[in-house]
MIDOSE-1310 file (N, C-alpha, C; in nm, 2 decimals, decimal comma, always signed):
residues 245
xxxx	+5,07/-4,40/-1,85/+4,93/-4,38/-1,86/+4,88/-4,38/-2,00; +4,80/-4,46/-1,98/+4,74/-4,45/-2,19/+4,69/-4,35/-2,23; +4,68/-4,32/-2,34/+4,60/-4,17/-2,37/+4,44/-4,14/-2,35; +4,39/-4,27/-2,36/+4,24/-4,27/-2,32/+4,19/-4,28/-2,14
xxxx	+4,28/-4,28/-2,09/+4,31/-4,22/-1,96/+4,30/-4,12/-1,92; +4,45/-4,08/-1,99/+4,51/-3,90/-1,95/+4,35/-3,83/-2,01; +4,26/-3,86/-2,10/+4,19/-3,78/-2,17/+4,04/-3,74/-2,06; +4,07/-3,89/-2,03/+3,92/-3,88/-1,95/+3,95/-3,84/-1,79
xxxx	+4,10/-3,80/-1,72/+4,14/-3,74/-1,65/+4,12/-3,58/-1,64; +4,16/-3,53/-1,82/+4,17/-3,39/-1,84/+4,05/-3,35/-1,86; +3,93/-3,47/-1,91/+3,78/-3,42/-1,89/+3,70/-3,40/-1,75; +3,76/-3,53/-1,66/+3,71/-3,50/-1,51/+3,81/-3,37/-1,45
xxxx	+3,91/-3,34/-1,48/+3,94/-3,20/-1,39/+3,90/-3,13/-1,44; +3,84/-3,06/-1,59/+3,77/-2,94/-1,66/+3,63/-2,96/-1,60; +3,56/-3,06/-1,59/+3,45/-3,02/-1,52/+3,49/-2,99/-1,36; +3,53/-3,06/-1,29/+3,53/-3,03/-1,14/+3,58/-2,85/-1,13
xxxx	+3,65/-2,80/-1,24/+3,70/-2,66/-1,25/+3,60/-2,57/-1,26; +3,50/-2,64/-1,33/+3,39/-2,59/-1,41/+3,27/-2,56/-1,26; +3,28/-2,67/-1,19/+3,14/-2,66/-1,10/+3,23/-2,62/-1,02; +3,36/-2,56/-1,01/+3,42/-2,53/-0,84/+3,39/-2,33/-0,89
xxxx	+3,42/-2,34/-0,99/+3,41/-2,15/-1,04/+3,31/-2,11/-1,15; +3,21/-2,17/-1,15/+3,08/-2,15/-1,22/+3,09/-2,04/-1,24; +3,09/-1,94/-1,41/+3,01/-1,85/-1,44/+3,15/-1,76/-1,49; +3,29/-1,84/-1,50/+3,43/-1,73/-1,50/+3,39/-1,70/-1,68
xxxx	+3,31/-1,76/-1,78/+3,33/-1,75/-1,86/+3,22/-1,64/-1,92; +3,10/-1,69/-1,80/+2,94/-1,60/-1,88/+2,89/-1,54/-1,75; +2,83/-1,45/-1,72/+2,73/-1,38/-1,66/+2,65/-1,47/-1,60; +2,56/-1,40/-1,55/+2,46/-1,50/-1,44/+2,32/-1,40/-1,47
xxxx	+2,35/-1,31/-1,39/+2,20/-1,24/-1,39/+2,19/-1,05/-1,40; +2,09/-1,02/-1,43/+2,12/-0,85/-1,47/+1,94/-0,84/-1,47; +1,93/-0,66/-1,38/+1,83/-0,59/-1,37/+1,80/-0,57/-1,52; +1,68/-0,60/-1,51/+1,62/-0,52/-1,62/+1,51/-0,38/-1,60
xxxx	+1,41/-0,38/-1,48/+1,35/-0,28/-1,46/+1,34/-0,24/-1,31; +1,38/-0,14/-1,24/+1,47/-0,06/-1,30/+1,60/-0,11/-1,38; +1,63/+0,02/-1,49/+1,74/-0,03/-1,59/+1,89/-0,01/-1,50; +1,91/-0,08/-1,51/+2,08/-0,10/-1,48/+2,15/-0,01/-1,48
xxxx	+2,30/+0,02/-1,42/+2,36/+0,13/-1,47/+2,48/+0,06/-1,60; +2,48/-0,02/-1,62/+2,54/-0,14/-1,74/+2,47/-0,25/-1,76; +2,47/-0,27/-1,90/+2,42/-0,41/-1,93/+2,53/-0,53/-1,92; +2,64/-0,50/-1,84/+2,71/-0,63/-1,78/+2,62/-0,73/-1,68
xxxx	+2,63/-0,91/-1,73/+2,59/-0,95/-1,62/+2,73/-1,03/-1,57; +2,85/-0,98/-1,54/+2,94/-1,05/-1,54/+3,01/-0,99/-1,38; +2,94/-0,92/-1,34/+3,01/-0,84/-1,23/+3,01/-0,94/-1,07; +3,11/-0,97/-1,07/+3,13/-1,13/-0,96/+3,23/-1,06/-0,87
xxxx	+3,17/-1,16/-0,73/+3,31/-1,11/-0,65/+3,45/-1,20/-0,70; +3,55/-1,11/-0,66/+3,66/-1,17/-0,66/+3,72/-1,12/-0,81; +3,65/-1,05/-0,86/+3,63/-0,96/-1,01/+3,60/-0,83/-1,03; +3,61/-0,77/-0,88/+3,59/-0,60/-0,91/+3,44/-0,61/-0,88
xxxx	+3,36/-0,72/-0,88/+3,23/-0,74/-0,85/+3,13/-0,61/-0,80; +3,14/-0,69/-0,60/+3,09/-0,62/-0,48/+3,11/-0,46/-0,50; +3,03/-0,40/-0,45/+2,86/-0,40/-0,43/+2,81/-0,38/-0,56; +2,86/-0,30/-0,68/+2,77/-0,28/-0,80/+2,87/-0,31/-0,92
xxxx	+3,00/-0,40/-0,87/+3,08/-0,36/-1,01/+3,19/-0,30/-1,03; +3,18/-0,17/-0,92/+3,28/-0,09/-0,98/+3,22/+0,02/-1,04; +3,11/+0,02/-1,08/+3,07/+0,09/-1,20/+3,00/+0,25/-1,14; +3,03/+0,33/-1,17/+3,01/+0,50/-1,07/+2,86/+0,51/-1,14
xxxx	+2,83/+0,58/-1,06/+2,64/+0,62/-1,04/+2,65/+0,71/-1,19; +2,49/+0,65/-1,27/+2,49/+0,73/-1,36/+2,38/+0,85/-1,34; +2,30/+0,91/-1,45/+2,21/+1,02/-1,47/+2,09/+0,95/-1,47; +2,08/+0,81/-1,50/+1,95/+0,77/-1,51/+1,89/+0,68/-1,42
xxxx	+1,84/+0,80/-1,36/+1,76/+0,73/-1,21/+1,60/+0,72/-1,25; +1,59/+0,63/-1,17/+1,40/+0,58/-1,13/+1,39/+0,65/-0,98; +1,26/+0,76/-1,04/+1,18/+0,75/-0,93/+1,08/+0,71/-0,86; +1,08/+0,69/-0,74/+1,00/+0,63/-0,65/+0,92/+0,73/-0,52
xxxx	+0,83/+0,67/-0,50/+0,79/+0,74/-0,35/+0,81/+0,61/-0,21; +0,83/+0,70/-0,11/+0,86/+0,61/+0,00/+0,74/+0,54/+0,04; +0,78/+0,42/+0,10/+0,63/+0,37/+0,08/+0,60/+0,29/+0,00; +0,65/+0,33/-0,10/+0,56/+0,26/-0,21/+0,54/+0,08/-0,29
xxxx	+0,49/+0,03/-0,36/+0,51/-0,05/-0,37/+0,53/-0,13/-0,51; +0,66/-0,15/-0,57/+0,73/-0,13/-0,71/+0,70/-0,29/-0,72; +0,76/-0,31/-0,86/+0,79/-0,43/-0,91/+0,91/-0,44/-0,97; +0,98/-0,51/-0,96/+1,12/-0,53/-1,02/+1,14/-0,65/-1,05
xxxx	+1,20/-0,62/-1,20/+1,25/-0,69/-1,34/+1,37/-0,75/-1,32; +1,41/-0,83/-1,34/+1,50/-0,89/-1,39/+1,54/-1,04/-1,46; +1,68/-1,10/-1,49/+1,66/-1,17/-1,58/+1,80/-1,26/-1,54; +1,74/-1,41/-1,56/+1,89/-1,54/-1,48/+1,92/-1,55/-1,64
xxxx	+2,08/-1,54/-1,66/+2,13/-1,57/-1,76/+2,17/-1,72/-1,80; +2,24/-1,76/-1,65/+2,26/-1,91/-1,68/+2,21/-1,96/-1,54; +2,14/-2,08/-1,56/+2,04/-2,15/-1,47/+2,16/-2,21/-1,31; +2,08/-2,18/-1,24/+2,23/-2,23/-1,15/+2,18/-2,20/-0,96
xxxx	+2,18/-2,33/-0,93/+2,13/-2,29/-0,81/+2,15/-2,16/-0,67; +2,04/-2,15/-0,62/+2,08/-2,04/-0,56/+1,94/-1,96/-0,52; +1,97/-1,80/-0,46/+1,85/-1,73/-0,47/+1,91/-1,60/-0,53; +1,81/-1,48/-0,54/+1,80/-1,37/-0,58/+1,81/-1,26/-0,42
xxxx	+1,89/-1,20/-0,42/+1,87/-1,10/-0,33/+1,86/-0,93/-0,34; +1,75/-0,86/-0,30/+1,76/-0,76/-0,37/+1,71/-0,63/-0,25; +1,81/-0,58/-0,27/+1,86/-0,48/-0,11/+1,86/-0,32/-0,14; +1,83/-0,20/-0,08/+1,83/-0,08/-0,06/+1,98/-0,02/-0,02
xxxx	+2,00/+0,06/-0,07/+2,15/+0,16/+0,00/+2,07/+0,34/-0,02; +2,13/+0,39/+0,10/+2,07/+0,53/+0,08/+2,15/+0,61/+0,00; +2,26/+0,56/+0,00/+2,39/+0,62/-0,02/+2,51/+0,59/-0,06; +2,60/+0,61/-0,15/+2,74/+0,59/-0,18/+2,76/+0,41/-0,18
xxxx	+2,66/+0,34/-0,24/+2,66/+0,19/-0,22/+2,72/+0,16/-0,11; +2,61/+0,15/+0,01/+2,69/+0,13/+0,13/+2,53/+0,11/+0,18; +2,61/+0,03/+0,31/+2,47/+0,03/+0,43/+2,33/-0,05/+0,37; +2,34/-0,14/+0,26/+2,22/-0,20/+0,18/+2,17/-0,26/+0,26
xxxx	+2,03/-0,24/+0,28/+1,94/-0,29/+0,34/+1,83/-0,44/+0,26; +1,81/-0,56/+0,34/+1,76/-0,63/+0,19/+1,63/-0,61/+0,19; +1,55/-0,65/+0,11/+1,40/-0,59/+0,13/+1,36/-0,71/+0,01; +1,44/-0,82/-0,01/+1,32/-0,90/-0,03/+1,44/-1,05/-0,09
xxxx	+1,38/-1,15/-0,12/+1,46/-1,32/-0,12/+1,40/-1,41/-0,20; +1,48/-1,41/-0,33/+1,36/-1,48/-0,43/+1,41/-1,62/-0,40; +1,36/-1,73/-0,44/+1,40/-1,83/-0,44/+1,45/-1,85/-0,58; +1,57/-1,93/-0,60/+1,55/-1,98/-0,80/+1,50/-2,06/-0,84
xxxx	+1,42/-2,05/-0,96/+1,34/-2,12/-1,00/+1,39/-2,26/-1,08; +1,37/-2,35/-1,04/+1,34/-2,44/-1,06/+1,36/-2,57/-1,18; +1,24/-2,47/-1,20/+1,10/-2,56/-1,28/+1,20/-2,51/-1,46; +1,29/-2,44/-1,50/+1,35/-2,44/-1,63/+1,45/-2,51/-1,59
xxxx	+1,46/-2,61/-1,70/+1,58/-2,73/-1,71/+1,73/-2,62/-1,75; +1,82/-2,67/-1,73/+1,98/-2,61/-1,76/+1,98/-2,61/-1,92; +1,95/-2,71/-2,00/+1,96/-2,70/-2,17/+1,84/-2,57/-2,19; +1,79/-2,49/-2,14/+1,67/-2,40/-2,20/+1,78/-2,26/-2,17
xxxx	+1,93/-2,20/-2,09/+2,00/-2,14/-2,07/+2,06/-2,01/-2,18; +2,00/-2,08/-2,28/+2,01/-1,99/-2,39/+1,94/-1,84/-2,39; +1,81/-1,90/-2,36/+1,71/-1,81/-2,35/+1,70/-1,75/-2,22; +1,71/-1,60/-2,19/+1,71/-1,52/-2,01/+1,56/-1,61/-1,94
xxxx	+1,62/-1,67/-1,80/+1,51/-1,69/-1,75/+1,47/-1,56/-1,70; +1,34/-1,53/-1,73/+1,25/-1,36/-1,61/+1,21/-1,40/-1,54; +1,23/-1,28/-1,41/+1,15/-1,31/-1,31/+1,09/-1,18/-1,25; +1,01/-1,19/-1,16/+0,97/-1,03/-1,13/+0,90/-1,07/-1,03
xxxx	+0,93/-0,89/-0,90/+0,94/-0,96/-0,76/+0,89/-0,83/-0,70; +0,77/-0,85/-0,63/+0,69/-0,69/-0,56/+0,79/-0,69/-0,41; +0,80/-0,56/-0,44/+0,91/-0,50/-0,30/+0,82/-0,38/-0,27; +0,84/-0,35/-0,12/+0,73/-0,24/-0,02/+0,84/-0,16/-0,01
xxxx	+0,90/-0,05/-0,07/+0,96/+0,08/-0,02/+1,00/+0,06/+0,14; +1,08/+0,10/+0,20/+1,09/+0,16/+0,36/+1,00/+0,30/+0,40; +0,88/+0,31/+0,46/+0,85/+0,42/+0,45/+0,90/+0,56/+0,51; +0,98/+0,51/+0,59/+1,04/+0,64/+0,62/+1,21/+0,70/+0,54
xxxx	+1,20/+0,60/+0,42/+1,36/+0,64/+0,37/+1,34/+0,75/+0,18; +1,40/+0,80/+0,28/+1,36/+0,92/+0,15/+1,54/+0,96/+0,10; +1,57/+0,94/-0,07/+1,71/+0,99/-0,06/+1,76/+1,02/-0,24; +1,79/+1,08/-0,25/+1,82/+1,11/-0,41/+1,94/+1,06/-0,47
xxxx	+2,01/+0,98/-0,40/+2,09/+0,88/-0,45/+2,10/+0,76/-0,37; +1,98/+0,70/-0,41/+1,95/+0,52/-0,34/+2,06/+0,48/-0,47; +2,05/+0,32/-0,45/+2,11/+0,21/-0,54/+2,01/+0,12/-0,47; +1,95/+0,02/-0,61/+1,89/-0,10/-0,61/+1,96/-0,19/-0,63
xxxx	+2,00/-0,26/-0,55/+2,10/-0,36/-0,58/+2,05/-0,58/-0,61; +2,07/-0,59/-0,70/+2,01/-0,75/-0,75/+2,14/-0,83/-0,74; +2,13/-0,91/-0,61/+2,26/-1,03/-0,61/+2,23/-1,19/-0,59; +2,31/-1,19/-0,72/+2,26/-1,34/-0,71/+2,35/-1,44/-0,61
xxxx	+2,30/-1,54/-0,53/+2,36/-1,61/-0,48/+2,40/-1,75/-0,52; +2,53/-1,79/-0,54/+2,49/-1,94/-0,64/+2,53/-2,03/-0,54; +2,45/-2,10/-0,55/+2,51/-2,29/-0,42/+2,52/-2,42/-0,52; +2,57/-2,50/-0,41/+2,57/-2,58/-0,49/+2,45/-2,70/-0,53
xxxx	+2,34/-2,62/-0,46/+2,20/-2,75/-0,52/+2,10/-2,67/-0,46; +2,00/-2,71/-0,48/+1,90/-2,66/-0,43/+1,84/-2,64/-0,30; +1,89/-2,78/-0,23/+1,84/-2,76/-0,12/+1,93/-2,74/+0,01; +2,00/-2,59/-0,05/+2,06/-2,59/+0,04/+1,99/-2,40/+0,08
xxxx	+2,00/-2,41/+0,21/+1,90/-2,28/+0,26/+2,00/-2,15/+0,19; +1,89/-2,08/+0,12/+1,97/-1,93/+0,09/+1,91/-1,79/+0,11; +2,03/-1,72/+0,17/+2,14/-1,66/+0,18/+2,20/-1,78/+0,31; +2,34/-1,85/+0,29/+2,40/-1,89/+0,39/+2,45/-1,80/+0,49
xxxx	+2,50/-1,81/+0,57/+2,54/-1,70/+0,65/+2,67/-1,81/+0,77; +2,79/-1,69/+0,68/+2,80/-1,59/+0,63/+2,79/-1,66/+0,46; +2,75/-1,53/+0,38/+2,78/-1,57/+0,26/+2,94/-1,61/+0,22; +2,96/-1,68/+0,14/+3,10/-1,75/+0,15/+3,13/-1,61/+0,01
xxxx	+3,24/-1,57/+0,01/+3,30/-1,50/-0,10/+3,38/-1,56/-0,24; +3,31/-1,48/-0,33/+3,32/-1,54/-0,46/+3,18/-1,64/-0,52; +3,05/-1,61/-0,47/+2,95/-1,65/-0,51/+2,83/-1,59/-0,53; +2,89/-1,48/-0,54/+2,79/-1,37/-0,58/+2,79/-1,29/-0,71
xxxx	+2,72/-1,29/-0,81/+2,70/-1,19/-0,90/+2,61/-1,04/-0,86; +2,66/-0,91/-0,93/+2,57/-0,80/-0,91/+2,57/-0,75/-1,03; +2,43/-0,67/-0,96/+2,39/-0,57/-1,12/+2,33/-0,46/-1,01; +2,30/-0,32/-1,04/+2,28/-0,22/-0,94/+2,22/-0,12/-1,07
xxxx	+2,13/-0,05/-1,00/+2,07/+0,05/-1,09/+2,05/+0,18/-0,98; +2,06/+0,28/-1,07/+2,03/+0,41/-1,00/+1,87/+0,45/-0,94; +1,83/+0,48/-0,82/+1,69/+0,52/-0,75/+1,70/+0,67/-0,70; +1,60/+0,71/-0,72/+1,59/+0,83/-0,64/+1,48/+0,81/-0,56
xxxx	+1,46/+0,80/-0,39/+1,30/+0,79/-0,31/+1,24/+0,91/-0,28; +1,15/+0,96/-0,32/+1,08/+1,10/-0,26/+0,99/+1,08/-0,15; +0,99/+1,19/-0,11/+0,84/+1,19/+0,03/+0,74/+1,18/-0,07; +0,59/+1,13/+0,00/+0,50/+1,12/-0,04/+0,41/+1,25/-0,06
xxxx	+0,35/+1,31/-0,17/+0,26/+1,41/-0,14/+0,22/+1,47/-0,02; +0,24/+1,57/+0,01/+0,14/+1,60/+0,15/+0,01/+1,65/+0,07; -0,12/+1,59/+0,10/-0,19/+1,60/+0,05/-0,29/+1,75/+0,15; -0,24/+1,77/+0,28/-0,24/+1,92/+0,35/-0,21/+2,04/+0,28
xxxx	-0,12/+1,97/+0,18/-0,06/+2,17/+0,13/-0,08/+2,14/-0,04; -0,15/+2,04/-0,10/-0,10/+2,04/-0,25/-0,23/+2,07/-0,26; -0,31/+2,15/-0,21/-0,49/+2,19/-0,27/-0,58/+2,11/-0,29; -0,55/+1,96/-0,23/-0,68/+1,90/-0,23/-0,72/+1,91/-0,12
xxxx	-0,87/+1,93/-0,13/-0,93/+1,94/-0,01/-0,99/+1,83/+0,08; -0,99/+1,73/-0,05/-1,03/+1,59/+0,07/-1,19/+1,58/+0,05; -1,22/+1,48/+0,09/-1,38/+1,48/+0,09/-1,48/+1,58/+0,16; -1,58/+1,66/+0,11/-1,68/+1,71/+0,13/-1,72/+1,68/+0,27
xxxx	-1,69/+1,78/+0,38/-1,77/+1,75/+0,49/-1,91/+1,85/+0,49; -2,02/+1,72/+0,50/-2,13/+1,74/+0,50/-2,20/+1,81/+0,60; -2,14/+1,85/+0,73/-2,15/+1,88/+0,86/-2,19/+2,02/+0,85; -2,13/+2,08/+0,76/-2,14/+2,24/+0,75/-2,23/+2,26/+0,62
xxxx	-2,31/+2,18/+0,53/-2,42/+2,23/+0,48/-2,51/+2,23/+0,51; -2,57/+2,20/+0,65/-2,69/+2,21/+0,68/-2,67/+2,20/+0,83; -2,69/+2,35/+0,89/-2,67/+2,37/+1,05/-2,78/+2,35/+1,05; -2,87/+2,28/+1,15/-2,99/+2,24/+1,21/-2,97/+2,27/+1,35
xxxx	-2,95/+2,30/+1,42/-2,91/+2,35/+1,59/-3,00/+2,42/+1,55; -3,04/+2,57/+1,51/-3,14/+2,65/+1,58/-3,25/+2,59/+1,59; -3,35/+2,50/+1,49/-3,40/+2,43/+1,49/-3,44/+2,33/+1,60; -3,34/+2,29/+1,68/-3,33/+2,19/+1,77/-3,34/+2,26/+1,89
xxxx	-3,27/+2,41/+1,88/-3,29/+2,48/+2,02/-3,45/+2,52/+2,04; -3,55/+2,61/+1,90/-3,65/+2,58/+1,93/-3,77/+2,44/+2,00; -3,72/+2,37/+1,96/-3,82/+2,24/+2,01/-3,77/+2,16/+2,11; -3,65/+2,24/+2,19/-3,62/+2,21/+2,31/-3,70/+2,32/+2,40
xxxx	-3,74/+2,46/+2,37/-3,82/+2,53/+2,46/-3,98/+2,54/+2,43; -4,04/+2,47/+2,35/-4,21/+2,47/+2,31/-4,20/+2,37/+2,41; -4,36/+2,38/+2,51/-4,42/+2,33/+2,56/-4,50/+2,21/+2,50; -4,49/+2,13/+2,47/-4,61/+2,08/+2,41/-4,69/+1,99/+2,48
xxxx	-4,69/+1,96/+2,60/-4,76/+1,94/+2,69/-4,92/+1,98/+2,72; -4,90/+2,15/+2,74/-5,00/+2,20/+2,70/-5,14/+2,25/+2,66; -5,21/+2,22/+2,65/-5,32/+2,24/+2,57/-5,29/+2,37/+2,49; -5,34/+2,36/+2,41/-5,36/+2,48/+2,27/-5,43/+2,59/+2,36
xxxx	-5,41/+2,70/+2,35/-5,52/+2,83/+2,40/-5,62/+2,82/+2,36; -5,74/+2,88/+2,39/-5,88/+2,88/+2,34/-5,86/+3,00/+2,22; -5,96/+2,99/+2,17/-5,97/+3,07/+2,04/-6,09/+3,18/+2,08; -6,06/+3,31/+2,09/-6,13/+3,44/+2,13/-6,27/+3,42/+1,97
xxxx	-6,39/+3,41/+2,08/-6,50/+3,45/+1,97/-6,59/+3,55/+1,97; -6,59/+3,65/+2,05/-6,62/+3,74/+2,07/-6,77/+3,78/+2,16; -6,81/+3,67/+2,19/-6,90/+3,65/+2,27/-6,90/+3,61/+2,41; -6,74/+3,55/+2,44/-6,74/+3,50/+2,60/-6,75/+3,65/+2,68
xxxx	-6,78/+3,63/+2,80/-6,71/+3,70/+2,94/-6,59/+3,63/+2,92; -6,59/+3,74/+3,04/-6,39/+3,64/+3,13/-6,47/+3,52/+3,18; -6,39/+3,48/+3,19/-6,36/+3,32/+3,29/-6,44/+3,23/+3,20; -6,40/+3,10/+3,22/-6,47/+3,01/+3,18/-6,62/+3,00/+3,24
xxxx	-6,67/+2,91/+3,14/-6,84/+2,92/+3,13/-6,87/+2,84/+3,20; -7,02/+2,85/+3,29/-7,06/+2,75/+3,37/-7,15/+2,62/+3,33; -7,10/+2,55/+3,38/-7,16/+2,43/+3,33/-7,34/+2,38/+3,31; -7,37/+2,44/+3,44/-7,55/+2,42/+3,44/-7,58/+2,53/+3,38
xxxx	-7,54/+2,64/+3,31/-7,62/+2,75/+3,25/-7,68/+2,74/+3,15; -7,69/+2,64/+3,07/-7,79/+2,62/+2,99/-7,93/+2,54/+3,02; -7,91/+2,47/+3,18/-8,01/+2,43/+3,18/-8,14/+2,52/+3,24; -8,07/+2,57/+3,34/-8,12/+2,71/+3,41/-8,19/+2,80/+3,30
xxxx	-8,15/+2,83/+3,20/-8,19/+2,91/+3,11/-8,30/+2,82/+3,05; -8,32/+2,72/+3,02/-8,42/+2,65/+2,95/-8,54/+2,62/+3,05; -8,49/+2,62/+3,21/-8,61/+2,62/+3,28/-8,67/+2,74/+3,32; -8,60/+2,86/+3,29/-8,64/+3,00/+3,34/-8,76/+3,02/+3,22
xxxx	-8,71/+2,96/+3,08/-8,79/+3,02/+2,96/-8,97/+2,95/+3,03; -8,93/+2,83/+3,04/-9,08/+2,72/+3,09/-9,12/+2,81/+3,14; -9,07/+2,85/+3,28/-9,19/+2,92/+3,40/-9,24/+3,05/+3,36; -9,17/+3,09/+3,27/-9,25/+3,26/+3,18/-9,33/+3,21/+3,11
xxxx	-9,29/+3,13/+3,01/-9,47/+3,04/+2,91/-9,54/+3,04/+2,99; -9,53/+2,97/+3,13/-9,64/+2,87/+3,20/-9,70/+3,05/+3,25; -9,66/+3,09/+3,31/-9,69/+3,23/+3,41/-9,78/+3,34/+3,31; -9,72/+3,34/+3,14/-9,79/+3,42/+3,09/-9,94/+3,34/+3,05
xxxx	-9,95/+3,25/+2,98/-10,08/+3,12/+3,01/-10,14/+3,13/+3,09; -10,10/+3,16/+3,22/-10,24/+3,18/+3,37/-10,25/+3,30/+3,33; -10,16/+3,41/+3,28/-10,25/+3,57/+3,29/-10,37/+3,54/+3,19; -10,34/+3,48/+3,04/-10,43/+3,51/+2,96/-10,58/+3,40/+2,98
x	-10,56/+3,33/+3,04/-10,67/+3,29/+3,12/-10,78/+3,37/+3,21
């Protein structure tokens, strides 16, 4: 075999080596917010990798409330197809639950690899998971193109990078016992009921009572008495006029 052969032989098997075990030389990807418990992005399966590395829980945890709704940092070291997966454990890195599926982007060409691609990804808390030693766990998935659906299942072993940061989840305030009172109920500054019970017993139907003038009899007044009286006055004029005649 000529040497310009053997050469371009020993260049096609260093690449085919190269795309069969992508990443044995550099990192892939690493949390940035929450902070990491190492700034290793090298932690791969088949390397001590799965679930966080290896690496034992530190002192510097992020708190959270359950529920809630965070943002998380991180950063692709070398461009490489695949997705982002980024999962909950309550406990002893175990039982990770995933809580959200980035896709990789794209749109940065492979020569830009120098520079961390960032990314950042809103995740909803579990509301009912409350625990003082969570792990956030960021795993990258690598494939071989793009359009191939990710997470495969099963994920194949040996194509995953991790990075894991310490969480602590709290309950949410009880807002019953921490002295807020909550909005002003309006209900109790102004009782109006007695008010209302009055003007459910007035008649108003009614007529008004008459007004005492100090002049009536009892009973109501008769209707023709004024005329009576104006013709009793006539026949005394007329009666005294014949006497003085």
């Amino acid at each position: 075999m000529r040497a310009q052969e053997r050469s371009a032989l020993h260049v096609g098997l260093l690449c085919a080596v190269l795309a069969v075990l992508p990443g044995l030389a550099h990192g892939h990807s690493l949390l940035v917010d929450p902070p990491p418990r190492d700034g290793i992005d090298a932690h791969k399966d088949g390397n001590g990798g799965g679930p966080c590395g290896g690496v034992p829980r530190t002192v510097m945890s992020t708190i959270y409330r359950a529920g809630q709704q965070v943002t998380v940092h991180f950063d692709e070291r070398i461009n490489h197809p695949g997705c982002f997966l980024l999962a909950l454990s309550p406990a002893d890195d175990s039982n990770f639950q995933l809580v959200a599926n980035i896709k990789h982007d794209a749109s940065v060409p492979l020569a830009s690899e120098a520079t961390p691609k960032h990314y950042s990804a809103q995740i909803n808390l579990p509301a009912g998971m409350t625990c003082p030693g969570c792990t956030l766990q960021l795993r990258q998935i690598m494939l071989a193109n793009e359009d191939l659906p990710c997470p495969p299942s099963p994920i194949p072993y040996g194509t995953a990078y991790y990075s894991c940061a310490d969480v602590t989840i709290e309950a949410p305030p009880d807002l019953g016992t921490s002295g807020d009172l909550g909005p002003a109920d309006l209900s109790h500054h102004a009782d109006l009921s007695h008010h209302a019970d009055l003007a459910a017993h007035a008649d108003l139907s009614a007529p008004p009572p008459p007004v005492a003038s100090g002049c009536q009899a009892g009973g109501p007044p008769a209707r023709g008495l004024p005329l009576l009286s104006l013709w009793l006055v006539i026949v005394m004029a007329h009666t005294l006029r014949r006497r003085r005649a």
